[in-house]
C-alpha positions as CSV (number, residue, x, y, z in Angstrom):
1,X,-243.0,104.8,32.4
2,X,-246.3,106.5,32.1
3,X,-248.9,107.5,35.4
4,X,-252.1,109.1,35.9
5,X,-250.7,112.1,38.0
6,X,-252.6,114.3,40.2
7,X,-250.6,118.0,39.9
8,X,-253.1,120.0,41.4
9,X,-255.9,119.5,44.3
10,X,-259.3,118.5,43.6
11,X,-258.0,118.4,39.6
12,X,-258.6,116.0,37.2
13,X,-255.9,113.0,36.6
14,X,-253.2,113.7,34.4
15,X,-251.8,110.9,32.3
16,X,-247.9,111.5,32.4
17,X,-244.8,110.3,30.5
18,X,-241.7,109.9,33.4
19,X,-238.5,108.3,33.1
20,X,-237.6,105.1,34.3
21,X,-237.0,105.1,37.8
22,X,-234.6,102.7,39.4
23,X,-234.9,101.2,43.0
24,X,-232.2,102.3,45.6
25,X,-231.0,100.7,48.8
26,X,-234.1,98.6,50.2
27,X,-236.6,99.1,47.4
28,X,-237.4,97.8,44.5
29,X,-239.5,98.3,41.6
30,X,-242.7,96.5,40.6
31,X,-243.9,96.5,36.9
32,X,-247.7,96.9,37.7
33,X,-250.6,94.8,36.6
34,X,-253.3,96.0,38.6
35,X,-254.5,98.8,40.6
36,X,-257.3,99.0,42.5
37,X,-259.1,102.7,43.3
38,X,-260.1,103.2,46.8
39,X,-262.1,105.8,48.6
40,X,-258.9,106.5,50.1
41,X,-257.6,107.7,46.6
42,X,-261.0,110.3,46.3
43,X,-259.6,111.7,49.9
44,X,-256.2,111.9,48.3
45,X,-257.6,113.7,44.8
46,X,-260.1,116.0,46.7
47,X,-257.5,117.2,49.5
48,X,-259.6,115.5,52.1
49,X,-256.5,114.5,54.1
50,X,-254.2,116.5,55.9
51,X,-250.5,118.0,53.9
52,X,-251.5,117.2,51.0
53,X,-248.4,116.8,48.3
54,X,-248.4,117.3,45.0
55,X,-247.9,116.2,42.0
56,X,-248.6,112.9,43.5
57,X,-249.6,109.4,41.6
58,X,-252.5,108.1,43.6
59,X,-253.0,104.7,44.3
60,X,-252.3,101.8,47.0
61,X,-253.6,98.8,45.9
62,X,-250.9,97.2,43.7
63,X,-250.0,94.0,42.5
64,X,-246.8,93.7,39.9
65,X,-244.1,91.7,39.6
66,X,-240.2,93.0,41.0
67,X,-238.4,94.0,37.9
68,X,-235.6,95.9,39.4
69,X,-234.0,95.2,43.1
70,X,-232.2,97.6,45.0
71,X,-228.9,96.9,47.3
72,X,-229.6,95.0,50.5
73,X,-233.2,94.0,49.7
74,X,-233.6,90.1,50.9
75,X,-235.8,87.6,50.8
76,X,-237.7,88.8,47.1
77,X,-236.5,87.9,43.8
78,X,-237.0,88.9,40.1
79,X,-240.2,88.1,38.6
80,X,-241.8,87.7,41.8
81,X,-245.6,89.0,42.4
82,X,-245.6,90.6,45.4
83,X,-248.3,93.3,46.4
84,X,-248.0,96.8,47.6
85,X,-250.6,98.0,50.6
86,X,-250.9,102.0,51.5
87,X,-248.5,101.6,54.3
88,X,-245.1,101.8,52.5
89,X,-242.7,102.8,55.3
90,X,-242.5,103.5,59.0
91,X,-239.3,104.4,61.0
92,X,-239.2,101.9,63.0
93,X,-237.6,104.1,66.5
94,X,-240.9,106.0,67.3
95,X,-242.8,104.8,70.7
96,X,-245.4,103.2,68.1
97,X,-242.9,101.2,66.4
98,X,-241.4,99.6,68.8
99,X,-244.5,98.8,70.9
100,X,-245.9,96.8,67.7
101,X,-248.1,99.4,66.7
102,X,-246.3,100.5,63.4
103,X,-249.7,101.6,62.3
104,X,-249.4,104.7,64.2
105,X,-246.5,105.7,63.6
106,X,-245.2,109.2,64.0
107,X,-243.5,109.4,60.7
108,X,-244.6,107.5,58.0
109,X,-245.1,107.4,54.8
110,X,-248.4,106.5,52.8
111,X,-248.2,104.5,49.5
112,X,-250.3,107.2,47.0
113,X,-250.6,110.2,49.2
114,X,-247.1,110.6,50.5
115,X,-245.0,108.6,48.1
116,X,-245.9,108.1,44.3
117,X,-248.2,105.3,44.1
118,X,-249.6,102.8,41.7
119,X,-252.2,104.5,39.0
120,X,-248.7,104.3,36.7
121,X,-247.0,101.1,35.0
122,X,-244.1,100.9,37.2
123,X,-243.7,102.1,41.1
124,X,-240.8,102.0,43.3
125,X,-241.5,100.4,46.9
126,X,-239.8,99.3,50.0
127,X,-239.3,96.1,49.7
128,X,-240.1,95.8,53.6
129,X,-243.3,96.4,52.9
130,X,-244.7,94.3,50.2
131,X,-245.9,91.4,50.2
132,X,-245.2,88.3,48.4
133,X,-248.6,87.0,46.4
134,X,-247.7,83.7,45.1
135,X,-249.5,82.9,41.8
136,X,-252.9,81.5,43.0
137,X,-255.6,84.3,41.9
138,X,-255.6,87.3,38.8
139,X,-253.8,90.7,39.6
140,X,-257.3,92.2,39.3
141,X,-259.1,89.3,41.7
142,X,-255.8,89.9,44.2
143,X,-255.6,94.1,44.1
144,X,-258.5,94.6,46.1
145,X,-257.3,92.3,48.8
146,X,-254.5,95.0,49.6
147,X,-256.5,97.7,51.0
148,X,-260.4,96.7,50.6
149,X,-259.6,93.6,52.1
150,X,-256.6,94.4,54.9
151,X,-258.6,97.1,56.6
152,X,-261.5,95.1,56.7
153,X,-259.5,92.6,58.1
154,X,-257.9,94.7,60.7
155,X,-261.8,96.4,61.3
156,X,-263.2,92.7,61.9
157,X,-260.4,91.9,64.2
158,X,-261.0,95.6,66.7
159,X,-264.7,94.8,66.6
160,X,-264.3,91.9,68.0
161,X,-265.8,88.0,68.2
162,X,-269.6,89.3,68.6
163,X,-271.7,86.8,66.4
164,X,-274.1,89.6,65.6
165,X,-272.0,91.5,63.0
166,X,-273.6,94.9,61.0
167,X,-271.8,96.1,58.1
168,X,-272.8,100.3,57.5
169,X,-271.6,100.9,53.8
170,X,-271.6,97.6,51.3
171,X,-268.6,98.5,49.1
172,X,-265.2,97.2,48.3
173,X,-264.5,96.6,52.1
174,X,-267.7,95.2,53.4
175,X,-268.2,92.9,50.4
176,X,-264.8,90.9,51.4
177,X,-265.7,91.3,55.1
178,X,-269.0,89.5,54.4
179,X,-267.3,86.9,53.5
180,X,-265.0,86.4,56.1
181,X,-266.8,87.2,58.2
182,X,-269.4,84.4,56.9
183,X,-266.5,82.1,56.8
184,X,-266.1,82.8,60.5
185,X,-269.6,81.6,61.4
186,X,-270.9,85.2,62.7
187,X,-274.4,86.4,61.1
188,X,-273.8,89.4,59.0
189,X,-276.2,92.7,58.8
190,X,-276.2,95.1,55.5
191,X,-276.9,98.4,55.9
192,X,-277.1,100.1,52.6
193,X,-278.0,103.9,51.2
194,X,-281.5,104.1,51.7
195,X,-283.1,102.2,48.7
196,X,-280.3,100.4,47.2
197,X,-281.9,97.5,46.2
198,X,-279.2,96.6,44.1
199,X,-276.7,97.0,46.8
200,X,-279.0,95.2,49.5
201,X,-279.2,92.5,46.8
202,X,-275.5,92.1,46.5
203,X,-275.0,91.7,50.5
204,X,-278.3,88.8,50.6
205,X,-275.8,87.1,48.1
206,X,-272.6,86.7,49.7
207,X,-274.2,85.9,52.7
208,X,-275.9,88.6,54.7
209,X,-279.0,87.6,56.4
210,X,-280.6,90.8,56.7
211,X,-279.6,93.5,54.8
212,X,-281.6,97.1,54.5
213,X,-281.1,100.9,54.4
214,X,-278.8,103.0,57.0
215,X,-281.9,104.3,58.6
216,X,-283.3,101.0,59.8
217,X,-282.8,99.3,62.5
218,X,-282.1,95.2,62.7
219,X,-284.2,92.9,63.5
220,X,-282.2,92.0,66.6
221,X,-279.4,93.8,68.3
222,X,-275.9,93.3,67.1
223,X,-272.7,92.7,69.2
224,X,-270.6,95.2,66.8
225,X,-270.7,97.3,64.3
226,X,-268.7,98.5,61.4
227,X,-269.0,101.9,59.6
228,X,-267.1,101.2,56.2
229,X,-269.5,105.0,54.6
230,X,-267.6,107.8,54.9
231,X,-270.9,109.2,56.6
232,X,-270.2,110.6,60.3
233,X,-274.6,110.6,60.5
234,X,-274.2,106.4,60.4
235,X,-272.3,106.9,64.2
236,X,-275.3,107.3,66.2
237,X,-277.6,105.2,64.4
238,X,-274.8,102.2,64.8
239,X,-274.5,103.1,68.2
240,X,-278.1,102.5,68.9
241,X,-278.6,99.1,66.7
242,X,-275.6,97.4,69.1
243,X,-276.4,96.3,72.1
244,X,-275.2,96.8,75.8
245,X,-271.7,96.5,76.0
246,X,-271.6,96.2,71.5
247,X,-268.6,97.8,70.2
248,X,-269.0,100.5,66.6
249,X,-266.0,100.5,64.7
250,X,-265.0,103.6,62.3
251,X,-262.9,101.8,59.7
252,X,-262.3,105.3,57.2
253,X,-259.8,107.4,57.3
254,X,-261.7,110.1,56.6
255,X,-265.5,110.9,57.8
256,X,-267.9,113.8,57.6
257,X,-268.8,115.3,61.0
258,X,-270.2,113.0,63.6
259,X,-273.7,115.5,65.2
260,X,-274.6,115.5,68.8
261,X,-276.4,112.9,69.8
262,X,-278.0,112.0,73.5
263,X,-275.7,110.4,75.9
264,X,-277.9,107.3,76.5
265,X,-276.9,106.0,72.8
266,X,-273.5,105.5,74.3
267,X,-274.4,104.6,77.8
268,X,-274.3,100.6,79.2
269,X,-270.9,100.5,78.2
270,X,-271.0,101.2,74.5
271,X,-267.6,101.6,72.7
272,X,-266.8,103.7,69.8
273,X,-263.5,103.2,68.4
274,X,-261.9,104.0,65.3
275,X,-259.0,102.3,62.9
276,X,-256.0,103.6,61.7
277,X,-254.0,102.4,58.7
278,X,-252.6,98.6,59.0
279,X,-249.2,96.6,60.2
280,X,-247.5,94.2,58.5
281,X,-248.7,91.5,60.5
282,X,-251.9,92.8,59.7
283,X,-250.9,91.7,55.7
284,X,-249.7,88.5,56.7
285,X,-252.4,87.4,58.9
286,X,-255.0,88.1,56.3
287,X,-253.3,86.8,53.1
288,X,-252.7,83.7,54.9
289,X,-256.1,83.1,55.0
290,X,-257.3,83.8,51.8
291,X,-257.0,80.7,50.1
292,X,-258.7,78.9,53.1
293,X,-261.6,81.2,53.3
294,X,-262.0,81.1,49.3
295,X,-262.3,84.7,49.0
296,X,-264.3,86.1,45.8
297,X,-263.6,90.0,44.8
298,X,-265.9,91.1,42.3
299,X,-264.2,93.7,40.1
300,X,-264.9,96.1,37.8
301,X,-262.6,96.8,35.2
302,X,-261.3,100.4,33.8
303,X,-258.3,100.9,31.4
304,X,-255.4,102.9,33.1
305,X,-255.1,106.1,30.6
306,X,-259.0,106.6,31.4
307,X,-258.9,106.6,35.3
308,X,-260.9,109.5,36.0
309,X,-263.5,107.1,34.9
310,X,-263.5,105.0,37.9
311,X,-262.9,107.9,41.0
312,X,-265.8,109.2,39.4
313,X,-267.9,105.8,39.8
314,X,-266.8,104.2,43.2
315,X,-268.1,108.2,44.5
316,X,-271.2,107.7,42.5
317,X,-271.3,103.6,44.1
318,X,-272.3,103.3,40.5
319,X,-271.2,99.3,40.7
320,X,-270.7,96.6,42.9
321,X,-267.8,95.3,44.8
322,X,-264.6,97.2,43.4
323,X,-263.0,98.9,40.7
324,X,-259.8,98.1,39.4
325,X,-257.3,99.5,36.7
326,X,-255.4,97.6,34.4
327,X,-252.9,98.9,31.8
């Protein structure tokens, strides 16, 4: 097999020969198709997160198909497409676990950041954690769905059933929320970086009826509001576009600093929550609705032995929507 391999922190990718690996108990391995690259992966690269470990293969939005099964894995066959998200294993004993909340769990392991991921042709998985993709959709159209589109999800779902719905950061996430969103009858607001026509453009198109730059305000109050920019300086201004009792949602994993800002911003009942990873109901729930809501990912495409490439543009927001490697 061959992988783009990170050896080093804040280095560039490495493309790598490996040998074949072969699933064990509970896994399996996918031959990969598609690969999406998320700002997750740029946290990964850049040491952003915390215990970083390396050499690592980045990467957690995977479609393949199973080519090899491991003992006792049930339910998934060979040739089947099935998807890998960035939640690859939790353990299933910890308070979280059992109380349904396997996103926070106390020792789990992260698909590209703790356990070799999918910028490579092949990956091994636990089988408990992919999901099955049918054959409705392109690898490339689908990969984004698996982290882009399950966060958002799970984002949409904390902020709540406000009608009034701002979107901070139009990118890979916000683009599918949109349309869900959209789908859902709520009235969606695009904030943008400051002068991104192109961007603001994007948002008018799949749906948004407003759309303008981070510093403005709407033209009404929303109910909620979701910060998909990695930009801590995008919390107060969210908190003062929602109105009483409006609920700001911090869907990254990562953010810069949030400043002081006055009290009052958060007062009449404000909430400011964040989200953390995703369950597997989370997966389920979602990709059972994307045939209904017609989802439409637009993709841009980069080859896998040039992925530098793409890290590069999704920091830069040089394109719309999200980018994808294919080998």
């Amino acid at each position: 097999m061959h992988a783009m391999m990170l050896k080093a922190v804040a280095a560039r990718l490495e493309w790598t020969e490996l040998a074949d690996r072969h699933p064990g108990p509970g896994e399996i391995r996918v031959k990969i198709g598609a690969c999406g690259v998320c700002r997750t992966d740029l946290h990964v690269v850049d040491g952003e997160l915390p215990d970083p470990r390396v050499p690592i293969i980045p990467g957690h939005e995977i479609v393949g198909r199973i080519d090899a099964i491991g003992a006792a894995v049930e339910g998934l066959g060979l040739g089947e497409r099935v998807g890998i998200p960035w939640l690859g294993h939790t353990c299933r004993v910890c308070p979280y676990c059992i109380g349904d909340q396997e996103n926070l769990c106390d020792q789990p392991v992260f698909t590209g950041y703790t356990r070799d991921g999918g910028f490579a042709t092949a990956t091994i998985a636990d089988a408990r954690y992919a999901f099955p993709l049918g054959e409705a959709g392109s690898d490339v159209a689908l990969a984004p769905l698996l982290c882009a589109g399950l966060i958002g999800w799970r984002s949409l779902v904390i902020a709540g059933d406000g009608k009034k719905l701002g979107l901070y950061g139009f990118g890979a996430a916000a683009h599918i929320v949109a349309q869900v969103a959209k789908w859902q009858g709520r009235t969606v607001f695009a904030f943008t970086r400051p002068g991104d026509v192109a961007a603001q453009t994007f948002a008018r198109r799949l749906g948004a009826t407003w759309a303008g730059g981070s510093g403005e305000m709407p033209p009404e109050p929303l109910d909620a509001a979701i910060i998909y920019a990695t930009v801590g300086d995008l919390v107060p201004l969210a908190l003062e576009a929602v109105r009483k009792g409006g609920r700001v949602v911090c869907a990254g994993i990562h953010m810069s600093d949030i400043p002081s800002f006055p009290y009052r911003r958060l007062w009449e009942e404000r909430q400011l929550v964040s989200v953390a990873n995703l369950t597997r109901q989370d997966g389920l729930d979602f990709l059972r609705l994307v045939p209904e809501i017609g989802i439409v990912t637009k993709i841009t495409r980069y080859p896998l032995s040039q992925p530098n490439q793409a890290p590069a543009d999704v920091r830069a927001g040089e394109f719309e929507g999200a980018a994808i490697l294919v080998h």
